[in-house]
C-alpha positions in Angstrom: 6.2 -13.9 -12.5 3.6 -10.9 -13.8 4.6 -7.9 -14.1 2.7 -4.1 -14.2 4.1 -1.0 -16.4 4.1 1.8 -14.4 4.6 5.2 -15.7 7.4 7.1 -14.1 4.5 9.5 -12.4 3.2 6.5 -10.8 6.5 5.6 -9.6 7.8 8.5 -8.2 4.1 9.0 -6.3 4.5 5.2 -4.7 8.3 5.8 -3.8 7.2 9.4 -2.2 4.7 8.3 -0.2 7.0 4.9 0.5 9.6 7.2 1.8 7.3 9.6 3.6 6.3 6.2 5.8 10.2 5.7 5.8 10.5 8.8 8.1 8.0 8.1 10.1 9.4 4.6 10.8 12.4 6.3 12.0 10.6 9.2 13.8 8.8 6.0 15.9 12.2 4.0 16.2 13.6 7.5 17.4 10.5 8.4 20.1 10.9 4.7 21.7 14.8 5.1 22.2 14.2 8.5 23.7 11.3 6.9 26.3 8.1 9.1 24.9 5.3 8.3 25.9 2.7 5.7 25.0 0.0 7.6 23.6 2.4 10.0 21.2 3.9 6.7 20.0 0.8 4.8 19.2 -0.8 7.8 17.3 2.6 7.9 14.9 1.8 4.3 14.4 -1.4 4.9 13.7 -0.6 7.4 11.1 1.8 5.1 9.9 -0.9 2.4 9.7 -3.2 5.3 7.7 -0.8 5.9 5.3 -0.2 2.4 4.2 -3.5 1.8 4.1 -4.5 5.0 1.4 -1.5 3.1 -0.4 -2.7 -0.3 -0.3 -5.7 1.3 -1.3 -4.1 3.2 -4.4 -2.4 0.6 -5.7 -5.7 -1.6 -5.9 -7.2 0.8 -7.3 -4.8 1.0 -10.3 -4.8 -2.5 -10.4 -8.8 -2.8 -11.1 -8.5 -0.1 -13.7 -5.3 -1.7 -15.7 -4.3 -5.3 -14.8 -7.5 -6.9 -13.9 -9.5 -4.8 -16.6 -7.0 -6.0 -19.1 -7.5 -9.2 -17.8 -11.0 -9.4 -17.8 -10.8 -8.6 -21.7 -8.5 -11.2 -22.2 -10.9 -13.3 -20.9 -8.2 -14.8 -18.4 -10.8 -16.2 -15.6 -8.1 -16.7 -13.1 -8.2 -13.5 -12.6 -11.4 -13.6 -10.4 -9.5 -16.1 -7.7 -6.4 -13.0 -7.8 -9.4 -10.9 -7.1 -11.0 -12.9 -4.6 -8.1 -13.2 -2.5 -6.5 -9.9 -2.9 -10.1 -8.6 -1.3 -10.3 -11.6 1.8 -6.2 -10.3 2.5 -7.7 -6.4 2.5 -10.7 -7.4 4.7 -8.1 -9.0 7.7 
């Protein structure tokens, strides 16, 4: 199994934003058992959806810049396949 160093910065950022989308899992939850309607639900999800994406996105970006770039150097060719199909699962 890899693995990726990540400074404790990096991991308290992730694990803010991770909790951040935490609450607003709950909010939703909490809006559906009280019966709100459609629309103010499916803009929370949307948000929700937002936020994972500019995580998603944040991650692969650190990911270009340290594993694959390290990779790359190492001459480790596999790496383009990792790359190929990390961009076809983004592109869904």
């Amino acid at each position: 199994m890899k693995h990726t160093y990540r400074t404790e910065e990096e991991k308290t950022l992730i694990c803010h934003r991770l909790n951040r989308m935490e609450g607003q899992l709950r909010g939703i939850k909490k809006m559906v058992e009280e019966d709100r309607y459609c629309n103010d639900i499916l803009i929370q999800l949307s948000a929700v959806e937002n936020s994972v994406k500019s995580l998603s996105n944040h991650i692969l970006e650190k990911h270009l810049y340290m594993c694959i770039q390290k990779d790359l150097g190492e001459e480790k060719e596999e790496v383009i396949e990792e790359l190929a199909s990390l961009f076809k699962r983004f592109n869904r």
